[in-house]
C-alpha positions in Angstrom: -6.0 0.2 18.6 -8.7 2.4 16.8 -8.1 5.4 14.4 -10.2 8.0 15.6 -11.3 10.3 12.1 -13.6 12.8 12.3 -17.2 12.4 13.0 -16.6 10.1 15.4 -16.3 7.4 13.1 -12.9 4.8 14.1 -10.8 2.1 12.5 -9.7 -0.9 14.5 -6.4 -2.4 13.7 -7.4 -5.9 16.1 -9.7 -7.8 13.5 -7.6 -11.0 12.1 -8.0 -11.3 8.2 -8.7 -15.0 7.4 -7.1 -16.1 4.4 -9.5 -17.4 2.0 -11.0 -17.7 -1.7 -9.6 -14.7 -3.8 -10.0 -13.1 -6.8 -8.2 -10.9 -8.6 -9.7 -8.5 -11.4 -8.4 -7.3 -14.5 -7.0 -9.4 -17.0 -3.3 -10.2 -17.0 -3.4 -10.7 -21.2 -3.4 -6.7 -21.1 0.1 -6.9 -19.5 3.3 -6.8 -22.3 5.9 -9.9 -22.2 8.1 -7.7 -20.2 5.9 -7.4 -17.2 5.0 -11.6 -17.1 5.9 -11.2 -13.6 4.0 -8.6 -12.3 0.7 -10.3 -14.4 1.1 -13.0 -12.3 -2.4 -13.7 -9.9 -2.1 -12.5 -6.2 -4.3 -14.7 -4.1 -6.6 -12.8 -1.7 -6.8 -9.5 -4.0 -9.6 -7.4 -5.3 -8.2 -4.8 -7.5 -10.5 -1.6 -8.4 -10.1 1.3 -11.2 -8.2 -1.5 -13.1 -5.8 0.2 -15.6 -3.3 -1.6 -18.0 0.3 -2.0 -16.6 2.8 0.5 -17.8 5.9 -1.0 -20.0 9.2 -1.4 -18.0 10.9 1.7 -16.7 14.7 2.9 -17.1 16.0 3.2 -13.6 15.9 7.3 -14.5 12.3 7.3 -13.6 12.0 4.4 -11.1 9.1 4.4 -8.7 10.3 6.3 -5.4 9.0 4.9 -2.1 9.4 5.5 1.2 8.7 3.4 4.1 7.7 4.2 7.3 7.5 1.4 10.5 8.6 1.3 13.7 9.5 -2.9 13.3 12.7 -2.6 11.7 12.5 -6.2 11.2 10.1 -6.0 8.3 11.0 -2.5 7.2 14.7 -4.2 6.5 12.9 -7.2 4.4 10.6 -4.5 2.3 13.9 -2.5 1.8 15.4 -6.0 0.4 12.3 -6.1 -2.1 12.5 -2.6 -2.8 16.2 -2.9 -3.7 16.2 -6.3 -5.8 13.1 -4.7 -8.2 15.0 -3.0 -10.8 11.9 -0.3 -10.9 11.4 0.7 -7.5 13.8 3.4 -5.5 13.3 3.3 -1.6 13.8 7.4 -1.1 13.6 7.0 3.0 13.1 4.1 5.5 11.7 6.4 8.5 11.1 4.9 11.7 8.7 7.6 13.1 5.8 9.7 11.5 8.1 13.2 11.8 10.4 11.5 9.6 8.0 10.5 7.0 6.2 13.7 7.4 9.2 15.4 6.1 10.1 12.8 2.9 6.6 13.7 2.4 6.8 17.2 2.2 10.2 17.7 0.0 7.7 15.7 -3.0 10.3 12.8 -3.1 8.1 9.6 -2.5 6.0 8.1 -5.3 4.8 6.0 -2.7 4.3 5.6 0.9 4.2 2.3 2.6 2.9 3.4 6.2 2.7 0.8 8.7 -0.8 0.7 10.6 0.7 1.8 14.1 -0.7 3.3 16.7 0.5 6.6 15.5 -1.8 6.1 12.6 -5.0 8.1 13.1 -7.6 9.8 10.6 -6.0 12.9 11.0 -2.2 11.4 10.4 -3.4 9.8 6.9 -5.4 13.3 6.1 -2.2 15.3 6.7 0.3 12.7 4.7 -2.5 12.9 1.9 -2.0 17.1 2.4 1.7 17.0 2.3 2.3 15.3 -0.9 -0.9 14.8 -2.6 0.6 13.2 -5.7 1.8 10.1 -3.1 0.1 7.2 -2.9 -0.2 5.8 0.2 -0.2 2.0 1.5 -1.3 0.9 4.7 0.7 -1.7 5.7 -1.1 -3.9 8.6 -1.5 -7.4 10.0 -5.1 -7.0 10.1 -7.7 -4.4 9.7 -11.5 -4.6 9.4 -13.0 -4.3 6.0 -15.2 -1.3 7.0 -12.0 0.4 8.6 -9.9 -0.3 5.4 -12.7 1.1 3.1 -13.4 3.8 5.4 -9.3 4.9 4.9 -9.8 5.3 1.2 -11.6 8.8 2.5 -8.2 9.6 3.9 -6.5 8.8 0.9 -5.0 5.4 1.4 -4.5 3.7 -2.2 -4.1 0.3 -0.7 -4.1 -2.1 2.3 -1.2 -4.5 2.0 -1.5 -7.3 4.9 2.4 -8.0 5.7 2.0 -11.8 6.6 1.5 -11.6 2.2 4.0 -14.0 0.3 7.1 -10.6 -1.5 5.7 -10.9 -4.7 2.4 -9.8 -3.3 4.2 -6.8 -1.7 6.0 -6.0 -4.8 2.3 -6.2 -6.9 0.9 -4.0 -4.9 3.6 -1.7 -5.0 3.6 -1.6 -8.7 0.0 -2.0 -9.2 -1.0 1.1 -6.5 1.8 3.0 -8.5 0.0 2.5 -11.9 -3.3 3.9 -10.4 -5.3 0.8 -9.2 -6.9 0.6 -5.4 -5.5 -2.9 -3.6 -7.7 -4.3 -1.0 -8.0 -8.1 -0.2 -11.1 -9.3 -1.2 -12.3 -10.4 2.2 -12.0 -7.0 2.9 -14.7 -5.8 0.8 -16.8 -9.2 1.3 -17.0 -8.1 5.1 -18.4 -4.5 4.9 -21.5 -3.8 6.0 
């Protein structure tokens, strides 16, 4: 599968990311006691536009995501994360873009997880990013070239979260992405050209 954008320039979804060295940036010491857990290092992440972790929120202003897949499957075990984090909200669990389209547009969502289907183009992320421009979006893939992944932060992706990552990894991205930082694996970025 390839995502089409304007220009003629295209993402390809069939590139295997091989799991390797990692870094993460930042430095956890800027995190407060309360947030030991999401401080914790993620393997395999490059973290840009580092800002420091907000304290712990009531569940009155809880991060609001909404998911969108068509594997129900994994959409049911990120619903399961989603629920046990006592600071995210999942707002909708859509199985097809329409659906998302229209959490999108009533401004609910604080987040987006949006799985990397073939439904995904160029033009999809630029109208999700048009629709609720205050939503950060996740791409949510089993692979994706670095180029590609790079090229979707144009299109307003905040992040690329590989699924085959261990939950606390999902649940540090959602967090992180929330609090204003970009999340791309490392070997992402190492493999642009």
């Amino acid at each position: 599968m390839a995502i089409k954008a304007q220009g003629g320039q295209t993402m390809s979804k069939d590139m295997d990311v091989n799991p390797g060295q990692f870094m993460q940036t930042g430095s956890s010491q800027s995190c407060r006691s309360n947030e030991a857990v999401l401080a914790q290092p993620v393997p395999n992440t490059l973290l840009f536009g580092r800002k420091q972790l907000k304290t712990a929120r009531s569940n009155s202003s809880s991060v609001r995501v909404a998911i969108y897949s068509d594997e129900p499957i994994l959409a049911t075990g990120l619903k399961s994360l989603i629920a046990a984090d006592p600071e995210l909200k999942l707002t909708a669990c859509c199985n097809t873009i329409s659906q998302l389209k229209r959490q999108l547009a009533s401004g609910i969502p604080d987040i987006a997880v949006v799985d990397f289907t073939e439904e995904i183009t160029a033009e999809t992320l630029i109208e999700i990013q048009n629709l609720s421009a205050s939503c950060k979006v996740i791409l949510w893939t089993n692979s994706i070239e670095g180029d590609d992944a790079l090229r979707a932060l144009r299109f307003g992706v905040r992040g690329v979260l590989r699924k085959t990552l261990p939950l606390e990894a999902h649940r540090l991205c959602l967090h992180r992405v929330n609090n204003g930082d970009l999340w791309f694996e490392r070997q992402m970025t190492d493999s642009v050209n």
